[in-house]
ROMI-53790 format. One record per residue (C-alpha): chain; residue in three letters; x, y, z; residue number from 1. Coordinates in nm, 3 decimals. Layout:
<nodes>
<A ALA <X Y Z> NUM>
...
</nodes>
This chain:
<nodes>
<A UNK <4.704 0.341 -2.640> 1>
<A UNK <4.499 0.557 -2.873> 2>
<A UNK <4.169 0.373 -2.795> 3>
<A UNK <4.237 0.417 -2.409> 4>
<A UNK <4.318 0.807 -2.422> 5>
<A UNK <3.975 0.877 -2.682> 6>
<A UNK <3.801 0.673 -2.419> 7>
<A UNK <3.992 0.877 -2.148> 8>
<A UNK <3.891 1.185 -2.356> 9>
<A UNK <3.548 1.113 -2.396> 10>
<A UNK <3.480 1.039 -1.999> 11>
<A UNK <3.640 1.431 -1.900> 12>
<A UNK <3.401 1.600 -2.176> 13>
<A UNK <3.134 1.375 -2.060> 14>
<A UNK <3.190 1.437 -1.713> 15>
<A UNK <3.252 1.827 -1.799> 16>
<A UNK <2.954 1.844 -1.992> 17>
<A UNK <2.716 1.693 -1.710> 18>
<A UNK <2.874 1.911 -1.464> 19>
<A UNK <2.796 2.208 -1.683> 20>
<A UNK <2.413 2.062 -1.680> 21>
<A UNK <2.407 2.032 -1.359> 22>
<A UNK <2.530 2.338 -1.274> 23>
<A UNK <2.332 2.553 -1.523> 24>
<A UNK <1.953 2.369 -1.379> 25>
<A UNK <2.116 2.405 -1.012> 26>
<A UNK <2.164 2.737 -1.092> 27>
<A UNK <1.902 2.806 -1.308> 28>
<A UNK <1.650 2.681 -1.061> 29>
<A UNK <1.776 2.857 -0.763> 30>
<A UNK <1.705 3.176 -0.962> 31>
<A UNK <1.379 3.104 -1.097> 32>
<A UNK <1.264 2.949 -0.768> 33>
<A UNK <1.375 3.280 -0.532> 34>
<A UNK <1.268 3.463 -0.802> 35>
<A UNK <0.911 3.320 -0.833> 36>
<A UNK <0.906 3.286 -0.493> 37>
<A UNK <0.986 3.626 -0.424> 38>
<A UNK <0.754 3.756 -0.703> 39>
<A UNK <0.423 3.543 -0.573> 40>
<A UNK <0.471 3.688 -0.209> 41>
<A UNK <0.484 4.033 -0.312> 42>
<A UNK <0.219 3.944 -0.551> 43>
<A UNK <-0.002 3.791 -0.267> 44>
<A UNK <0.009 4.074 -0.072> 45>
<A UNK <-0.070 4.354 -0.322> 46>
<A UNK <-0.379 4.159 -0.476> 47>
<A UNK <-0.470 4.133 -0.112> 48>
<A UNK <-0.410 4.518 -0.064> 49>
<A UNK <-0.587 4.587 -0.396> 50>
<A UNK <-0.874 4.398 -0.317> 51>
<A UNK <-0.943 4.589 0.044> 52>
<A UNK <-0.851 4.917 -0.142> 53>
<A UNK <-1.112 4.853 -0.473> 54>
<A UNK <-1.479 4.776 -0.479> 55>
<A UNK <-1.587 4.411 -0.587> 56>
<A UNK <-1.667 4.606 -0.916> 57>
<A UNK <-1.331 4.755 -0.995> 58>
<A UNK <-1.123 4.436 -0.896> 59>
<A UNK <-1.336 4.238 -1.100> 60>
<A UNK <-1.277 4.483 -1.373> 61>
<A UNK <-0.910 4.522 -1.317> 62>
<A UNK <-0.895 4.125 -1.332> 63>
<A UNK <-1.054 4.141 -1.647> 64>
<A UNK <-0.811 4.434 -1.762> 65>
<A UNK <-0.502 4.204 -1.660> 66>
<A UNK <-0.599 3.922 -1.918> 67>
<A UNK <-0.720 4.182 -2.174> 68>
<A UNK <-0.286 4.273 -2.150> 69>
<A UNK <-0.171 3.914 -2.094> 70>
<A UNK <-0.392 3.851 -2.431> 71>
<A UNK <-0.284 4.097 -2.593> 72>
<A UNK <0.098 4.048 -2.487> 73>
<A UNK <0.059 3.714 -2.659> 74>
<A UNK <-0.057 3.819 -2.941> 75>
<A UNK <0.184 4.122 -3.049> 76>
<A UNK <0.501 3.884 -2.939> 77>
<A UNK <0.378 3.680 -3.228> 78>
<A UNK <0.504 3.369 -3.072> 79>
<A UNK <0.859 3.526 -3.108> 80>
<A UNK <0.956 3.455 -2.700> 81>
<A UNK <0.961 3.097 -2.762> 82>
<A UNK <1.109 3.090 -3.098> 83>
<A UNK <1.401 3.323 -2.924> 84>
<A UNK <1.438 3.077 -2.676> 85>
<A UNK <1.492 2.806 -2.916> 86>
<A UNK <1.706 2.955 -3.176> 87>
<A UNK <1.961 3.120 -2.948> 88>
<A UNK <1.984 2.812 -2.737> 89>
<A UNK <2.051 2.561 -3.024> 90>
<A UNK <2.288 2.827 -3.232> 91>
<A UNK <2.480 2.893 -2.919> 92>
<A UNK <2.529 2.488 -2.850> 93>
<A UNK <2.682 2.469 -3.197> 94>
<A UNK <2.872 2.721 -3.142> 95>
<A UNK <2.766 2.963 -3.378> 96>
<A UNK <2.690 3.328 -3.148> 97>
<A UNK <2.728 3.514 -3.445> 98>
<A UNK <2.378 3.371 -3.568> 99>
<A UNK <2.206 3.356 -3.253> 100>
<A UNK <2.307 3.738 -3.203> 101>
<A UNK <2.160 3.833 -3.616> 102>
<A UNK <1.836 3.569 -3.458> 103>
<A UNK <1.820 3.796 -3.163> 104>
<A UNK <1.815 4.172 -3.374> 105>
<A UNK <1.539 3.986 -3.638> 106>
<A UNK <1.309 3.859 -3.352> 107>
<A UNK <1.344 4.226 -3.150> 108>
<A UNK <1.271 4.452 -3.492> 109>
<A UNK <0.956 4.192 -3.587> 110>
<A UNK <0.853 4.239 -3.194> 111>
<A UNK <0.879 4.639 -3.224> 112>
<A UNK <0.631 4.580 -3.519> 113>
<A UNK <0.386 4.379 -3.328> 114>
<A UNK <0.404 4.603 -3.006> 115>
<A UNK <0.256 4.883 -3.248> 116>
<A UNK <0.005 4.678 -3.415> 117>
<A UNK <-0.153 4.527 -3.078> 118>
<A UNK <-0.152 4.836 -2.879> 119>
<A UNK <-0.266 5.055 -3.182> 120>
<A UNK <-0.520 4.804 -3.278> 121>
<A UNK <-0.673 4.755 -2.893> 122>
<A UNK <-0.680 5.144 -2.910> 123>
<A UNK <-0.834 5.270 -3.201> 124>
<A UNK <-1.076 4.907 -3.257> 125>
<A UNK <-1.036 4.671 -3.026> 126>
<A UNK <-1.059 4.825 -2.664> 127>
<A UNK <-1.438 5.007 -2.698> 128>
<A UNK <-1.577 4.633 -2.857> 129>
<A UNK <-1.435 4.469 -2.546> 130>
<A UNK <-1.555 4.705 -2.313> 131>
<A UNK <-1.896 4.810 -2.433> 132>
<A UNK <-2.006 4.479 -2.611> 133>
<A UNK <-1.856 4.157 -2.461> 134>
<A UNK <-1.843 4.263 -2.097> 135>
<A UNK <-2.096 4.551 -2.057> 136>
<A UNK <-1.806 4.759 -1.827> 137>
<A UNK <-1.802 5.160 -1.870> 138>
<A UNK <-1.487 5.083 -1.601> 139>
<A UNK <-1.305 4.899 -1.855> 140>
<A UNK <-1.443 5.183 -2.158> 141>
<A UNK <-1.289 5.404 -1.921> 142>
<A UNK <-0.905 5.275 -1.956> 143>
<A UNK <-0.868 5.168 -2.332> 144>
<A UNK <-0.552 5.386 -2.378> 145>
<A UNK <-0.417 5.280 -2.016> 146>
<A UNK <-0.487 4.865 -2.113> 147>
<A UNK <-0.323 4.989 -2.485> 148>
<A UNK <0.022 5.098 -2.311> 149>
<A UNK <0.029 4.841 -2.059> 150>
<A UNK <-0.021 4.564 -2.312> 151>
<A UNK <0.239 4.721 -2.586> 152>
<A UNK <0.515 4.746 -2.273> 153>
<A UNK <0.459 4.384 -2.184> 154>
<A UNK <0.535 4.234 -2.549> 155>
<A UNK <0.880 4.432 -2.540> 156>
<A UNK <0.898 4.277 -2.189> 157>
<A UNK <0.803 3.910 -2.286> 158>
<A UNK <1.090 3.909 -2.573> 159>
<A UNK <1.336 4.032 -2.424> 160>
<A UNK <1.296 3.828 -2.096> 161>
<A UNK <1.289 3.490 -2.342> 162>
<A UNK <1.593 3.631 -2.509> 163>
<A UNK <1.813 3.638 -2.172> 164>
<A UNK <1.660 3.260 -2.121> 165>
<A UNK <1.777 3.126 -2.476> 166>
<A UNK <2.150 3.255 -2.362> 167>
<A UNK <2.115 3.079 -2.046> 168>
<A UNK <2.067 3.375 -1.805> 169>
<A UNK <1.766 3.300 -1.601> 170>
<A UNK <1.843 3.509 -1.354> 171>
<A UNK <1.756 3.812 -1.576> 172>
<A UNK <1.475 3.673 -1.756> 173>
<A UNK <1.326 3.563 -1.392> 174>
<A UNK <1.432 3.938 -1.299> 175>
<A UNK <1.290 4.130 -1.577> 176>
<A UNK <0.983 3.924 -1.710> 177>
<A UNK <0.658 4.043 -1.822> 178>
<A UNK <0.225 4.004 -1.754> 179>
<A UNK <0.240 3.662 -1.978> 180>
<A UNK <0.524 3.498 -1.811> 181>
<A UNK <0.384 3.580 -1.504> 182>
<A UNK <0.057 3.390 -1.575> 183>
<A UNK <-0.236 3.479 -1.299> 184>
<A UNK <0.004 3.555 -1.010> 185>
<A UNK <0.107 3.820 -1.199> 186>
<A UNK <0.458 3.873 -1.351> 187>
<A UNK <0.799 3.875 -1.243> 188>
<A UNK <1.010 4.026 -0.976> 189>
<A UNK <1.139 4.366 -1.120> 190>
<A UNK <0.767 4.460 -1.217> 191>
<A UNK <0.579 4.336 -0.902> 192>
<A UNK <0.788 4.522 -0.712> 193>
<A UNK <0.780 4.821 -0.856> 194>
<A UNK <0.434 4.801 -0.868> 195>
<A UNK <0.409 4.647 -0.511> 196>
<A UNK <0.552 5.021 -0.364> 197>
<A UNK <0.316 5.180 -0.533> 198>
<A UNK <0.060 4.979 -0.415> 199>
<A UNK <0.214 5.019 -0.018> 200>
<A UNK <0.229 5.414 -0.093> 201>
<A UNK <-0.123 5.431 -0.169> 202>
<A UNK <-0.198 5.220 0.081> 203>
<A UNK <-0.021 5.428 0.371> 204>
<A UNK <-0.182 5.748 0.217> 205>
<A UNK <-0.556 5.685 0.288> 206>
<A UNK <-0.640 5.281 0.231> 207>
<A UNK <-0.869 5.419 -0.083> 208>
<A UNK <-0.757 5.432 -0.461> 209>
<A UNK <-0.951 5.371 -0.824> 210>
<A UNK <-0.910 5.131 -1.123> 211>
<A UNK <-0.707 5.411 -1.308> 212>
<A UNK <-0.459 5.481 -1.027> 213>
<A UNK <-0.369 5.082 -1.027> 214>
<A UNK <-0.359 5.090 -1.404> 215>
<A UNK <-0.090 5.416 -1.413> 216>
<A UNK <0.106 5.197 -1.151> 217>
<A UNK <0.108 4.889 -1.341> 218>
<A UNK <0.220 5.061 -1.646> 219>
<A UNK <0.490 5.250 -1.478> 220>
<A UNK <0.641 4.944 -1.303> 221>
<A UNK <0.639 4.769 -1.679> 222>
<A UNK <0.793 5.048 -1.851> 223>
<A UNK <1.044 5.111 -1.583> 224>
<A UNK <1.166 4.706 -1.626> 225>
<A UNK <1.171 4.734 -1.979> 226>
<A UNK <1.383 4.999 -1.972> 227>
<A UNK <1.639 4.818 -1.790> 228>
<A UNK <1.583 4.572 -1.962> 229>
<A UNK <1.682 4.691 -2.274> 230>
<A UNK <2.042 4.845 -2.210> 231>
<A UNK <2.114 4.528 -2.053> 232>
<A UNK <2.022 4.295 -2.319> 233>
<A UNK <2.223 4.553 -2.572> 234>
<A UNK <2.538 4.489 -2.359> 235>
<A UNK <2.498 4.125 -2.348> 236>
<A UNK <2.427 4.081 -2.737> 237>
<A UNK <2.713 4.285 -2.820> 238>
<A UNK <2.943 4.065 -2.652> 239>
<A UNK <2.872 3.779 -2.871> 240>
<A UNK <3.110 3.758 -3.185> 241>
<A UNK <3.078 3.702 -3.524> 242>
<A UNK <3.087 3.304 -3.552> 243>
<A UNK <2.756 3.174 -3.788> 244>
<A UNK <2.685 3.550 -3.888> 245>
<A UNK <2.706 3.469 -4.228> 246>
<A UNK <2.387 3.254 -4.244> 247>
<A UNK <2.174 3.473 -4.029> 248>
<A UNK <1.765 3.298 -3.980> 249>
<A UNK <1.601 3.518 -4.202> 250>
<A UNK <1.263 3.658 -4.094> 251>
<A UNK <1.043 3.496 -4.307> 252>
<A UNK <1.221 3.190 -4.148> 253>
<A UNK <1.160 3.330 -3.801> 254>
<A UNK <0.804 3.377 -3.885> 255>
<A UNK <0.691 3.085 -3.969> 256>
<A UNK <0.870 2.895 -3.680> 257>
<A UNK <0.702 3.134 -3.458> 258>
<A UNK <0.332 3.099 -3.593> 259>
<A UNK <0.248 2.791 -3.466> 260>
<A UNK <0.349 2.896 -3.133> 261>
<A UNK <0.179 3.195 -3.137> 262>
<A UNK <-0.146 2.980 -3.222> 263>
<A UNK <-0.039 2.727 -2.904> 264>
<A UNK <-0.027 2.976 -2.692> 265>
<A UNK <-0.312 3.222 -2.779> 266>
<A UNK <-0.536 2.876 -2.753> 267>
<A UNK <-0.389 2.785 -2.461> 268>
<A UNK <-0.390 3.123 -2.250> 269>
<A UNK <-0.740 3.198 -2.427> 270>
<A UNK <-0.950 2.916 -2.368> 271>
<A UNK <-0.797 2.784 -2.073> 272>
<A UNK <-0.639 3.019 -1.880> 273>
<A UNK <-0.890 3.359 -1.945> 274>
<A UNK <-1.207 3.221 -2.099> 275>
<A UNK <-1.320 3.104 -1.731> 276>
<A UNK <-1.255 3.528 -1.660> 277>
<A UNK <-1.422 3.624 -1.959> 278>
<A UNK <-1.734 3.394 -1.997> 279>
<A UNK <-1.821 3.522 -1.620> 280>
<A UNK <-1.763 3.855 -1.688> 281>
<A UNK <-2.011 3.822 -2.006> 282>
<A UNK <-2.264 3.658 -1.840> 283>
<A UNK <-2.229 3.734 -1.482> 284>
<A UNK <-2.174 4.059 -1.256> 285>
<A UNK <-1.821 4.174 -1.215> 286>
<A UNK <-1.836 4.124 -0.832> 287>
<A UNK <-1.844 3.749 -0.937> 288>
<A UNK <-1.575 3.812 -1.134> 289>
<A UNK <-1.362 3.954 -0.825> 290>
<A UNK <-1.458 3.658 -0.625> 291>
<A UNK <-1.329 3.385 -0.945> 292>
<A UNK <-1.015 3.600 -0.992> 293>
<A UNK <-0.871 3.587 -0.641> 294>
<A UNK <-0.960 3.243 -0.591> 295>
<A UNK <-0.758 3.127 -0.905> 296>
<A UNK <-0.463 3.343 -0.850> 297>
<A UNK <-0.422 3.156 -0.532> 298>
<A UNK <-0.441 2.855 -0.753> 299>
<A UNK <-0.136 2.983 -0.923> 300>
<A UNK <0.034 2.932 -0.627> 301>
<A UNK <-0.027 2.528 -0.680> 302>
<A UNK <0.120 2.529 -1.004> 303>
<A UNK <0.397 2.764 -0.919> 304>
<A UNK <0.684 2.471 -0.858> 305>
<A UNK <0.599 2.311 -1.266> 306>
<A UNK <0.643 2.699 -1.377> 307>
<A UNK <0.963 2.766 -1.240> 308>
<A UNK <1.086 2.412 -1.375> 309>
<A UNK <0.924 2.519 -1.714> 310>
<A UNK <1.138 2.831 -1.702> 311>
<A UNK <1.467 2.671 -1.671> 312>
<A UNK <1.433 2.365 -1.894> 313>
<A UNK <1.306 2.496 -2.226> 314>
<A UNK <1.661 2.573 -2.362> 315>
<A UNK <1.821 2.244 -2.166> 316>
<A UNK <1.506 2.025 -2.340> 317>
<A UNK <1.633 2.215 -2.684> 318>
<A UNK <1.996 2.117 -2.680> 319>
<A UNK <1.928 1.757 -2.533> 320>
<A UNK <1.735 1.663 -2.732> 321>
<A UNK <1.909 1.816 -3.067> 322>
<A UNK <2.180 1.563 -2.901> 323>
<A UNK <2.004 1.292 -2.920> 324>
<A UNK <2.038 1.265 -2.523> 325>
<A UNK <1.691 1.143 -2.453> 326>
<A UNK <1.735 0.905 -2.188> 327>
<A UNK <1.914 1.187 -1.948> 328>
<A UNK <1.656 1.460 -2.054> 329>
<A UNK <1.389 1.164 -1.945> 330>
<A UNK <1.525 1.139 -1.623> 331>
<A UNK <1.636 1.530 -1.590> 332>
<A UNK <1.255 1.587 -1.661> 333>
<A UNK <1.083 1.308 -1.422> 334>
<A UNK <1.250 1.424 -1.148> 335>
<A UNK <1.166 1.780 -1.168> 336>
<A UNK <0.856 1.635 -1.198> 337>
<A UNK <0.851 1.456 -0.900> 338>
<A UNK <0.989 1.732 -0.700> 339>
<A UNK <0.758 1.998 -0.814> 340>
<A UNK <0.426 1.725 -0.720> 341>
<A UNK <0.526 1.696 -0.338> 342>
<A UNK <0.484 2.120 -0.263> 343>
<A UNK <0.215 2.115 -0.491> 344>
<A UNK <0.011 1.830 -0.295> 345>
<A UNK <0.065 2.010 0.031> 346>
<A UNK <-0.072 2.339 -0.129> 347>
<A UNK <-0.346 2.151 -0.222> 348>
<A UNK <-0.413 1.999 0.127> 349>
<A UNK <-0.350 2.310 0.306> 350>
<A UNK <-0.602 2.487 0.087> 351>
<A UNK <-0.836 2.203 0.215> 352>
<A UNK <-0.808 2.293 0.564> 353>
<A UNK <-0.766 2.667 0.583> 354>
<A UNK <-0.947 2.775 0.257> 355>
<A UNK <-1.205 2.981 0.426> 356>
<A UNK <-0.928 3.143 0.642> 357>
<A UNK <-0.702 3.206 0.344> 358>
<A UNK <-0.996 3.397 0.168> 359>
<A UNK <-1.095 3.571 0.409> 360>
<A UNK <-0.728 3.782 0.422> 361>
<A UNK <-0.880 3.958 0.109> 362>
<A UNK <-1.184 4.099 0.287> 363>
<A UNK <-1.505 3.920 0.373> 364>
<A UNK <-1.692 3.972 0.030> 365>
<A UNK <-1.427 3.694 -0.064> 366>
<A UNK <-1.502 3.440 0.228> 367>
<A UNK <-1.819 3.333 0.079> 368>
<A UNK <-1.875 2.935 0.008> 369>
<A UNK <-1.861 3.009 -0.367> 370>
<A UNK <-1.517 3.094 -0.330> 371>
<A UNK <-1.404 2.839 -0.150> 372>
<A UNK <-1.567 2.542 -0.356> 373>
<A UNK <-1.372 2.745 -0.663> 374>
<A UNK <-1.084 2.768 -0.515> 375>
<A UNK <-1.085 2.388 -0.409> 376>
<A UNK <-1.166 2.307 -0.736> 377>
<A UNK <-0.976 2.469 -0.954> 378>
<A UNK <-0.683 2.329 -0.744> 379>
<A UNK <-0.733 2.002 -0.785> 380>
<A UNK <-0.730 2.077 -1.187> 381>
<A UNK <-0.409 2.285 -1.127> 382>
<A UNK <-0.255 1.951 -0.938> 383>
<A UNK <-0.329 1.753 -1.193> 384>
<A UNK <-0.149 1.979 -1.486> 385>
<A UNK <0.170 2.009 -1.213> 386>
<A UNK <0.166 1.600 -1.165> 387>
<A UNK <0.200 1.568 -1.535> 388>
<A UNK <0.515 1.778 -1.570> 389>
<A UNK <0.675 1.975 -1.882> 390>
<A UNK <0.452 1.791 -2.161> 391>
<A UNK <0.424 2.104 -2.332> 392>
<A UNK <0.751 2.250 -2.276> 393>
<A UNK <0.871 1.892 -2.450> 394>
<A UNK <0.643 1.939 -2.767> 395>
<A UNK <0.715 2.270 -2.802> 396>
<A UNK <1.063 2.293 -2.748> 397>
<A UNK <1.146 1.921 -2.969> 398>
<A UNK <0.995 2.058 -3.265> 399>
<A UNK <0.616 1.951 -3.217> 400>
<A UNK <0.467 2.195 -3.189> 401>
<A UNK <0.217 2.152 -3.422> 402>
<A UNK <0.125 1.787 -3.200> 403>
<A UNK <0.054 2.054 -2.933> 404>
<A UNK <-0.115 2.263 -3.124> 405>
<A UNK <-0.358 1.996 -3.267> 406>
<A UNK <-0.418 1.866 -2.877> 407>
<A UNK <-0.518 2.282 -2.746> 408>
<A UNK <-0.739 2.275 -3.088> 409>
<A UNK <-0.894 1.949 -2.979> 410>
<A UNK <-0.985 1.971 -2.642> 411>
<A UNK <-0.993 2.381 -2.571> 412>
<A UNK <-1.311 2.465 -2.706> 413>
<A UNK <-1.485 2.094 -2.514> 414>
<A UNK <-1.400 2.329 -2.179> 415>
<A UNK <-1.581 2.677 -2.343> 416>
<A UNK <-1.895 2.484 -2.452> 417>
<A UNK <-1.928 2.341 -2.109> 418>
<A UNK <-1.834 2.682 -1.921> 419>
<A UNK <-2.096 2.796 -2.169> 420>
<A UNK <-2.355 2.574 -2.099> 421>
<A UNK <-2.327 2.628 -1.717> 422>
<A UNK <-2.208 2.947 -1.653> 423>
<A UNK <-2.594 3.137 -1.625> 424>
<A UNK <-2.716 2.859 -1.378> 425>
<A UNK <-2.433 2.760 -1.164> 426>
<A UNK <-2.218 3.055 -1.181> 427>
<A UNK <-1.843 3.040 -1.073> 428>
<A UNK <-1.896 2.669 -0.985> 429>
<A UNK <-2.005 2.544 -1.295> 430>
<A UNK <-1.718 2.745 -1.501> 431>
<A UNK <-1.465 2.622 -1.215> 432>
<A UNK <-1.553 2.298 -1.263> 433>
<A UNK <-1.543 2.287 -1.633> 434>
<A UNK <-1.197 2.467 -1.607> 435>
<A UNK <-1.036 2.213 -1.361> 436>
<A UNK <-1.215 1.909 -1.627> 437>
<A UNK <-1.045 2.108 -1.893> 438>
<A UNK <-0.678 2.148 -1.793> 439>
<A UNK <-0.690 1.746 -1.611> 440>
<A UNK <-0.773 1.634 -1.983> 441>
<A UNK <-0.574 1.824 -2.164> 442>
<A UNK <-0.269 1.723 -1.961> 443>
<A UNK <-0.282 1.368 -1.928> 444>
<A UNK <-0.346 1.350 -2.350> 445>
<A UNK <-0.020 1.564 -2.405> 446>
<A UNK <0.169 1.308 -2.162> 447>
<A UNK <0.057 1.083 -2.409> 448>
<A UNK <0.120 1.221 -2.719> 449>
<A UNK <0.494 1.341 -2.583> 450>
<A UNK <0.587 1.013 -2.519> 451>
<A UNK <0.441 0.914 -2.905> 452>
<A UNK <0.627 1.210 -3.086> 453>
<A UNK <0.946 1.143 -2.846> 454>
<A UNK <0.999 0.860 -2.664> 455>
<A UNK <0.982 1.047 -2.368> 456>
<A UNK <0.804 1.058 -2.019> 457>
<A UNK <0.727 1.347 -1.820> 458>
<A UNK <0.492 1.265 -1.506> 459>
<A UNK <0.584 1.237 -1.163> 460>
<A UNK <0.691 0.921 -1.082> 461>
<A UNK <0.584 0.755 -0.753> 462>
<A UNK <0.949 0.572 -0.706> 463>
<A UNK <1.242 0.743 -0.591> 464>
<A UNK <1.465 0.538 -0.828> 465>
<A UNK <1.420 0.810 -1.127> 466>
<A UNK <1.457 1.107 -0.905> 467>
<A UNK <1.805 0.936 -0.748> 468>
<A UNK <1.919 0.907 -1.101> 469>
<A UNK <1.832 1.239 -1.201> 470>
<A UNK <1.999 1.447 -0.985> 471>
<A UNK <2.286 1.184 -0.931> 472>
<A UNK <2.664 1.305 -1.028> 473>
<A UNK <2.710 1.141 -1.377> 474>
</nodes>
């Protein structure tokens, strides 16, 4: 009799437990996905608005002023975001609030302390080097306080978004991200659409505006989200009680879990997501620059289904695997997988047929053949990175992140010698090309060395079976 009622017992919390999976990646999804959704529309149609209302010259600089801050985001979070995510996840599956919450104030006072450091640094040091030196811009001299506030706003906005996503709330981090977790389409739905009015007012008032204008609007829109941001993650973190309090995660602790993330990411947003931006902009005019930056923010739209999957799962792929439930987070991962490569190929294909078109919304300057072979190029690179599903999310989040670290190190700086080496005589091509070579590469090796470290698979797979499984009611 006992044996049948632990066996009874142990089907309800199994059952229970599922359900609660299912329902938190149902629901997690739906936000992230309307969210994103929302956020890339309104994103399309102010880069499309800011591109007829700036010169070639000023978009390409603003472009270039919008990784400058996504850069710099990176660095003064100090890899904290990520850290959050997985220390309040795995503290709050073991029951133990009272340490995520003492987790939560550490990671917020170290992130006040890099906001200052980043945004006095690019200030006072960092902003005239950029702008004089590297890219030759007197537009981008111009706004070195303007890129210093915007880029101190979005760390505050990048930690505090990842904190609401370690307690499970991905509606608010999806609401009330920053630049970073934005990537190129440009962050999340509070700030866009902020911004997005501003863009529209301008817009009705005369169909002209400058680099600064766009710069006071983006920093407005940031601070305004933060803001929010802030009294609501006070209320939430208050709410959490005292369980686990007494062994807070010091920050020395905190610190060192955080630095090898901070080096993952910097290498990864660096050298392949901005170098492509920032080798054109050294070598090449900043009309070129305008041209490369639309063309891969439309991109983004290709790889928009893996980065809504990638901001649900990190605190699921956390607690799973601290379970020792790799078999279901296999399957849970292949078939979000699997259902982010279908959209994806039919971006890709539609991009095929109606690139020239697409371009051409942005004015004609961008309907040139160089932007369409870019465009066409870089998505087929951006396919390939969606096809191979949450690799990184898996190293990072399972405690290898220095296995991640050690692929970016490897294969990172293979893409900037070649963008390098072609960038004077081919141009955006050549730097497209070596971008797309880049990311395919890197991908399919950390497939590779995620199923090494874990045991688990994360590409698409091309039979239903695994996505039937995965979203089956176990």
């Amino acid at each position: 009799m006992g044996d049948k009622l632990a066996r009874l017992k142990s089907t309800v919390v199994g059952y229970l437990s599922g359900s609660s999976l299912r329902h938190r990646l149902l629901s997690g999804s739906a936000w992230a996905f309307g969210g994103k959704v929302g956020a890339t529309a309104i994103s399309f149609i102010t880069n499309l608005l800011l591109a007829r209302m700036l010169s070639l010259q000023e978009m390409g600089a603003y472009l270039l002023a919008f990784s400058i801050v996504s850069v710099g985001a990176v660095i003064g979070s100090l890899g904290l975001p990520k850290t959050m995510v997985q220390f309040v996840a795995e503290n709050m599956a073991r029951e133990q609030p009272g340490r995520a919450r003492r987790a939560i104030y550490t990671t917020l006072g170290l992130g006040v302390l890099g906001t200052l450091g980043v945004g006095l640094a690019y200030l006072l040091i960092v902003g005239d080097l950029i702008g004089k030196y590297l890219f030759d811009s007197p537009l981008l001299v111009a706004v070195i306080g303007l890129t210093a506030g915007w880029m101190a706003i979005s760390v505050m906005q990048e930690i505090m978004a990842e904190t609401f996503r370690g307690l499970h709330d991905i509606r608010m981090a999806t609401l009330l991200g920053g630049v970073a977790t934005g990537g190129k389409s440009g962050g999340m739905v509070m700030r866009v659409m902020l911004l997005a009015c501003v863009v529209v007012l301008l817009w009705s008032t005369g169909g002209q505006t400058d680099l600064k204008s766009v710069m006071l609007a983006s920093i407005g829109s940031g601070a305004a989200s933060a803001l929010l941001a802030v009294l609501l993650l006070q209320r939430r973190v208050a709410s959490l009680d005292a369980q686990g309090a007494e062994n807070p995660i010091s920050a020395k602790d905190t610190l060192r879990d955080a630095f090898p993330t901070l080096i993952i990411s910097l290498t990864s947003l660096v050298l392949l997501t901005t170098s492509d931006l920032w080798i054109l902009g050294a070598f090449r005019p900043q009309d070129e620059v305008a041209i490369y930056g639309v063309a891969a923010r439309l991109v983004a739209l290709i790889g928009m289904p893996l980065l809504i999957t990638n901001l649900v799962l990190p605190p699921i792929i956390a607690e799973m695997y601290a379970r020792g439930n790799t078999a279901e987070l296999e399957r849970t991962l292949r078939s979000y997988s699997t259902m982010c490569g279908v959209p994806s190929l039919l971006l890709l294909i539609t991009f095929m047929l109606l690139a020239g078109k697409i371009l051409g919304l942005y004015g004609s300057a961008y309907q040139s053949g160089t932007a369409v072979l870019v465009l066409l190029i870089l998505s087929v690179g951006k396919l390939a990175a969606v096809w191979s599903g949450s690799c990184g999310a898996v190293l990072q989040f399972t405690g290898h992140q220095k296995s991640l670290l050690r692929v970016n190190l490897l294969i990172s700086p293979l893409f900037v010698i070649g963008a390098l080496l072609v960038v004077r005589e081919y141009g955006p091509i050549g730097v497209a090309s070596m971008s797309a070579a880049g990311l395919v590469l890197q991908n399919v090796v950390m497939v590779m060395v995620a199923k090494r470290k874990t045991g688990i698979w994360t590409h698409v797979s091309l039979s239903l079976s695994p996505l039937r499984k995965g979203l089956s009611n176990r």
